[in-house]
N, C-alpha and C positions, 0 to 999 in steps of 0.2 A: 504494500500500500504506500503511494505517497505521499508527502506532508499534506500537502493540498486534500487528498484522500480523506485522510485522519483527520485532517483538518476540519471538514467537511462531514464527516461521520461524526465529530464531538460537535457540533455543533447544534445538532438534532433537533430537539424542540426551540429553540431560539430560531426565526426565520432569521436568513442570510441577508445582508444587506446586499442588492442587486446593484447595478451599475444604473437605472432606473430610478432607484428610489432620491428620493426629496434628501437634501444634506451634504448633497458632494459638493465640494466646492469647484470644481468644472464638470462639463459634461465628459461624457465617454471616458470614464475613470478604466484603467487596467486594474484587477481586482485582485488579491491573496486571502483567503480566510486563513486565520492564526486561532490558536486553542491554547491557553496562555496555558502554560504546565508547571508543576514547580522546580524546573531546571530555572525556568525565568523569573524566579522571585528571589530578589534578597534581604537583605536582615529584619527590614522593616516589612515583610510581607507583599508588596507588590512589585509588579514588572522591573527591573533593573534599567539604568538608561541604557547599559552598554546590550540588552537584549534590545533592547527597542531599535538600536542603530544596526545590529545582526538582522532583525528583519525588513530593514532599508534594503540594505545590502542584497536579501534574498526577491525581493520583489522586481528590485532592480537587474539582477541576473534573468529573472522570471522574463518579465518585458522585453527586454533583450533577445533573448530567445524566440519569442513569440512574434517580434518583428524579422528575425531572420538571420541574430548577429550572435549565435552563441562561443562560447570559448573555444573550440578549432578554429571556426572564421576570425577570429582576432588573432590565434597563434600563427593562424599559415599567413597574415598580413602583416605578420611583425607589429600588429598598431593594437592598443586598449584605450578605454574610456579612466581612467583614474580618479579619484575623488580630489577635488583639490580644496572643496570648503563646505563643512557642512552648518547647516543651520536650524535648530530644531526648537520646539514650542513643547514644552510637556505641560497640556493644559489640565490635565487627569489622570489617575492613578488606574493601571488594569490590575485585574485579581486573578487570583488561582481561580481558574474555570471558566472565566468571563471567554465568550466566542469576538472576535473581533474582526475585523475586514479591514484590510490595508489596501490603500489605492495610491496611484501614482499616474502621474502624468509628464510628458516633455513638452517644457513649456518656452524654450529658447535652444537654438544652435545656431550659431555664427559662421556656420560651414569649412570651417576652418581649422579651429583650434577646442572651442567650446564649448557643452553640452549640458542646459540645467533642466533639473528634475523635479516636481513637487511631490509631496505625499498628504496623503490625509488619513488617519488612523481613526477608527470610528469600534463603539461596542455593538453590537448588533441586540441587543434587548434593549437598547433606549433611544439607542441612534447619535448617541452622544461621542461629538468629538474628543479624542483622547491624547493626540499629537498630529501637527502638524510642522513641516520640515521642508527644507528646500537644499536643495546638492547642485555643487554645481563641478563638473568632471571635464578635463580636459585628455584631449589626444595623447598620448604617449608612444614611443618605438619601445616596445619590451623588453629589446635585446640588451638595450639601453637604458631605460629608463629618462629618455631625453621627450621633450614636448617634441611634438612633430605634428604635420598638419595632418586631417582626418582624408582620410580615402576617399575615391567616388562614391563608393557602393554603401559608405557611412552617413556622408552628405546626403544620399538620395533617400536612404532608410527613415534615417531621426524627422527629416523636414518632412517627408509623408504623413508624420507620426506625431506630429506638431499640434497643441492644443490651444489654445488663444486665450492666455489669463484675461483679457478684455471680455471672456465666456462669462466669466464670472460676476458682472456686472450685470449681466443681462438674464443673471439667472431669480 
């Protein structure tokens, strides 16, 4: 079973928040259901920050993927997207068992060099925002570890994939 899977099977009687429902902050969100567990909690009983930025990381791979650029395609191009700032809102505390829905969106590429990303973390039994967070990841050559400019087939991919924070205004 995969996380998504599992994910999705704990979530059970809580409905899932869809990519439809009222509260995203853009439309057409990419969606991850999460099942908080208690590998993700510390001392003080709820989510850790550094699990919260682990499932940035996993959604963002997710997306990636699902648009066509998974990690072979970046190794046989010598080129990755690297994180270079992240910026995050922990507006709410998740609990052990709480079902949650993480979404993401590409809401800037400079076709270039640079690529930002938002998120929005939501509980799915209240609909209640729980973080929100913004990345913004630049080109790198692997071999290297040097900024280098992004590929055709990167340019073409991300700006397809492109969501219009000015959505959000109009939502």
């Amino acid at each position: 079973m995969t996380d998504v899977q599992a994910s999705e099977a704990v979530i059970g009687n809580t409905a899932p928040l869809r990519e439809t429902c009222e509260g995203w902050a853009l439309p057409s969100p990419f969606l991850l259901p999460i099942a908080v567990s208690v590998e993700a909690l510390d001392g003080y009983g709820h989510v850790n920050n550094a699990e919260y930025v682990r499932w940035l990381e996993r959604i963002s791979w997710a997306h990636s993927e699902a648009l066509g650029l998974g990690l072979e395609h970046y190794r046989a191009q010598d080129r990755g997207m690297a994180v270079h700032r992240h910026e995050i809102d922990y507006l709410a505390s998740a609990r052990l068992g709480d079902s949650l829905m993480l979404a993401t969106w590409l809401v800037a590429c400079d076709g270039r060099l640079s690529l930002t990303r938002r998120f929005q973390l939501r509980r799915c039994s209240d609909g209640l925002t729980l973080l929100e967070a913004r990345t913004r990841f630049v080109c790198i050559e692997l071999s290297s570890g040097r900024a280098r400019r992004m590929p055709e087939a990167y340019r073409e991919c991300y700006s397809a994939a492109l969501v219009s924070e000015d959505a959000a205004s109009q939502r």
